[in-house]
C-alpha positions in Angstrom: 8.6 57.7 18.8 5.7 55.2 19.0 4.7 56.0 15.7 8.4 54.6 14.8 8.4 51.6 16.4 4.8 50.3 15.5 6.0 49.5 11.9 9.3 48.9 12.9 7.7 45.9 14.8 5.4 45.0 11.9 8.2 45.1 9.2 10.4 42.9 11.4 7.5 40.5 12.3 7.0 40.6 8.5 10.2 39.5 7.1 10.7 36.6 10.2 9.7 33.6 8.0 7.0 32.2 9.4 6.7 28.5 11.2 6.4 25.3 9.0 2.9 24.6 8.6 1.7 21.8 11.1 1.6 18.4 10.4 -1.5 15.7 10.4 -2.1 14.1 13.5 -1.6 10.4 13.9 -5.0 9.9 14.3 -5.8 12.4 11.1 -3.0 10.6 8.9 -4.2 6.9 9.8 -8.0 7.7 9.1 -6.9 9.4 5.5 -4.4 6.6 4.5 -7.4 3.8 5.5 -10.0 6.2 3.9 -7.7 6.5 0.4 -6.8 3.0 0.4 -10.6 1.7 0.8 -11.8 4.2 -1.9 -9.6 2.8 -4.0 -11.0 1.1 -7.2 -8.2 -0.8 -8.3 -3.7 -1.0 -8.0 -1.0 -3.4 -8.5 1.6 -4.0 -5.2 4.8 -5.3 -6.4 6.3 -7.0 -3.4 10.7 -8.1 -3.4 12.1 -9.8 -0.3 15.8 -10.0 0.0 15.1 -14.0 0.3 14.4 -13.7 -3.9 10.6 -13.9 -3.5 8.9 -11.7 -5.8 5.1 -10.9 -6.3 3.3 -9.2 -8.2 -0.7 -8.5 -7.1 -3.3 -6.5 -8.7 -6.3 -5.7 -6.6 -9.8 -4.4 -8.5 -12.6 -3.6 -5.4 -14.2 -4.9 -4.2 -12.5 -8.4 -3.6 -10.3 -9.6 -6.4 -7.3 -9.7 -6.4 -4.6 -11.7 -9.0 -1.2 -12.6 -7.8 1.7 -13.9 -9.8 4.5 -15.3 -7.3 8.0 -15.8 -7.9 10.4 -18.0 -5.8 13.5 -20.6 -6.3 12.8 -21.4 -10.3 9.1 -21.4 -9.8 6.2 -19.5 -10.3 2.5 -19.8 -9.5 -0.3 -17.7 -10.8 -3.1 -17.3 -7.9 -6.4 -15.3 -8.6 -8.6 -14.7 -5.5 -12.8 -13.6 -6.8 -14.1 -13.1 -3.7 -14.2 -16.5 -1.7 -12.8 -19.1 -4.6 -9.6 -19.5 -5.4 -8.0 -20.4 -8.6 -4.2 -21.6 -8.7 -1.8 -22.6 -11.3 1.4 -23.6 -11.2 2.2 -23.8 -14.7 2.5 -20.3 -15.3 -1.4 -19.8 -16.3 -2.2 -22.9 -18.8 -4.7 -24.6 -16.4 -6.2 -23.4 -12.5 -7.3 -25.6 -10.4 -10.5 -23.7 -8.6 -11.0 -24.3 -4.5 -12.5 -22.5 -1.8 -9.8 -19.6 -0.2 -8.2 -20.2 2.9 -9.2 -17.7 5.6 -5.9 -16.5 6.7 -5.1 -16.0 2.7 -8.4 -13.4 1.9 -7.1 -11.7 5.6 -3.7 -11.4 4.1 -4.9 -9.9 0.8 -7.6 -7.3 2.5 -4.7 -6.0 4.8 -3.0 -4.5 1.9 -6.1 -1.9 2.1 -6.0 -1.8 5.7 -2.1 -1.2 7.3 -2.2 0.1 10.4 -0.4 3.6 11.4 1.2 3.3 14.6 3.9 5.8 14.3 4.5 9.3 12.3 8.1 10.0 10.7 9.2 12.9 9.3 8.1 13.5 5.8 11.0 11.9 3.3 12.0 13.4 0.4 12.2 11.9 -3.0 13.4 13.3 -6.4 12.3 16.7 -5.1 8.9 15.2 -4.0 7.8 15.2 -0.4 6.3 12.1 0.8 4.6 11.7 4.0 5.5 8.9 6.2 4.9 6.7 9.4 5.3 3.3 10.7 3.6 0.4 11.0 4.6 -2.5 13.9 1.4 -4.7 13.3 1.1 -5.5 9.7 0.7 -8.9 8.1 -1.0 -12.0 9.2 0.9 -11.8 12.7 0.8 -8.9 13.2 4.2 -8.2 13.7 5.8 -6.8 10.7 7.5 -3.7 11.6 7.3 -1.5 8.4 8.4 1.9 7.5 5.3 3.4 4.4 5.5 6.4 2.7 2.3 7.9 1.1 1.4 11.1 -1.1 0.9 13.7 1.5 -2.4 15.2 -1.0 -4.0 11.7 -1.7 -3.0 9.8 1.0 -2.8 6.5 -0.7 0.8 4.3 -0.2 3.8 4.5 -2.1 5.9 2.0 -0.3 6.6 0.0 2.3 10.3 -1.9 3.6 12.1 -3.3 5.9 15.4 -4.6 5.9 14.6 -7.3 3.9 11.1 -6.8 2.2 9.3 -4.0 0.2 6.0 -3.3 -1.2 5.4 -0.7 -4.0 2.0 0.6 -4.5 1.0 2.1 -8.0 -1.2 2.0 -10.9 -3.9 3.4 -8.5 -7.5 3.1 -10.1 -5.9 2.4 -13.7 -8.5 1.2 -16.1 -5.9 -1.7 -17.0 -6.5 -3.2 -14.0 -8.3 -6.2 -14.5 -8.4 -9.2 -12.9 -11.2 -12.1 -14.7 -12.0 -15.5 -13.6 -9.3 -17.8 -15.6 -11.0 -19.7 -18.2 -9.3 -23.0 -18.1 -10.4 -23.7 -14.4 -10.8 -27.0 -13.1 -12.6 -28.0 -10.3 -10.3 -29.3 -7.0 -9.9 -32.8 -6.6 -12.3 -34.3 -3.4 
């Protein structure tokens, strides 16, 4: 009779499908997403707020970063190389070149740094399973509360919205990412 039961037991063990796989840890997930987003060598963030602000940024390590901005009729062309700044408001024709403001270069190198605070269930897109958390101290204040997905195998971002704002990472490490020192810069006024 023991001999029944002993496979039985195995067969029915067998064919009780087994427990999801567990999940990263917070502590796992927010050292993988700031790992993946340092190692990366280059990607564009295309930022919409419901407010009709638009920007589009392409970063290229280690610290340059070009932004073209977007907002009631106007537009404004900014590229950051390291600590100088050049700015145009004529949609590229001439820069004028100045020293960054601090709390612009810390705004810029938090888009490699957000913070996970929180883990979500994984969300499913299209048939593709993203992982995903949320973030309550992002942005110069530290108080933008942000829900991010990321690619569960490379941990790098996808996205990351609120009610009325969104940021869509892509174009990781594209060899068209390129961001140069404009040509037709002019020193600031004094």
């Amino acid at each position: 009779m023991f001999r029944r039961l002993v496979p039985l037991a195995l067969a029915a063990f067998l064919a009780v499908p087994s427990a999801p796989a567990r999940a990263d840890d917070l502590a796992t997930v927010r050292a993988k997403v700031a790992g993946a987003m340092q190692g990366a060598k280059s990607f564009v963030v295309t930022t919409t707020a419901s407010t009709g602000f638009t920007v589009t940024l392409t970063f290229v390590a280690p610290d340059r970063y070009h932004s073209s901005l977007a907002y009631g009729g106007g537009t404004r062309d900014i590229v950051l190389i390291g600590p100088v700044a050049y700015v145009s408001a004529d949609g590229g024709q001439s820069y004028r070149k100045t020293d960054t403001p601090p709390a612009v270069l810390e705004a810029q190198s938090q888009l490699r740094n957000v913070p996970v605070d929180q883990l979500l269930p994984d969300k499913v897109v299209a048939g593709k399973s993203w992982g995903q958390f949320a973030t309550t101290a992002a942005g110069p204040e530290k108080d933008q509360h942000l829900t991010c997905t990321y690619d569960k195998k490379t941990y790098r971002l996808n996205d990351c919205v609120n009610e009325g704002f969104s940021l869509v990472f892509s174009r990781y490490d594209d060899p068209a990412n390129v961001v140069t020192i404009p040509a037709v810069a002019t020193p600031a006024p004094r």
